[in-house]
Steps between C-alpha positions, in 0.01 A plus 500: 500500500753629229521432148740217380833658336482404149855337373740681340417388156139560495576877605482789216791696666618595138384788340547503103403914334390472130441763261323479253275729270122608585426282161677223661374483866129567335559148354645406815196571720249450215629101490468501874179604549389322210620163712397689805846542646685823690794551233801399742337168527419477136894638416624248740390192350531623145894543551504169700299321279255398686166408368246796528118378548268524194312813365238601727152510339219718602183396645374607179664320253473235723146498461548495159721267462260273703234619296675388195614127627129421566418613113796252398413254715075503334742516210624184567171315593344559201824435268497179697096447461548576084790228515299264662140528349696587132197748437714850441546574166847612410493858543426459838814290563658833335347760668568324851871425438530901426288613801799292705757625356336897568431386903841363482614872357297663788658277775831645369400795468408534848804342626687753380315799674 
């Protein structure tokens, strides 16, 4: 049995040529790979303005990035424990609000990779 004919509109019978410097298509297929794209999908739903999928994150930083969310989350606990029991001096309350904030940094950080 044969393949259904696609419609008319959902064919790519158009062909578009580009040029465009070798700094310029290294962005090109840098972005694309980074999202894990070929670059005519990735140029055709840039110019159509489509939304592209997020940054893809290696299995590394993924690990990290799990790694850190468990810290955070003991973080949490005993942040929540101190609150509770009222036993934490001060600087502990300190200290802990600026250990978030640097996970928080890290979690960006890897995003951005």
């Amino acid at each position: 049995m044969a393949r259904p004919k696609k419609d008319i509109e959902s064919l790519k019978a158009i062909r578009v040529n580009v040029r465009m410097t070798v700094n310029e298509y290294l962005i090109v297929s840098g972005n694309a790979a980074t999202l894990g794209m070929g670059i005519p999908d990735y140029v055709r739903k840039k110019i159509t303005s489509r939304p592209l999928p997020r940054t893809k994150i290696t299995p590394e930083n993924r690990q990290l990035f799990v790694e850190l969310s468990r810290i955070g989350n003991n973080i949490n606990q005993l942040t929540r424990n101190s609150h509770l029991r009222m036993h934490a001096p001060k600087s502990l309350f300190y200290q802990l609000g600026k250990l978030r904030k640097v996970i928080h940094e890290l979690k960006s950080e890897i995003k951005k990779r």
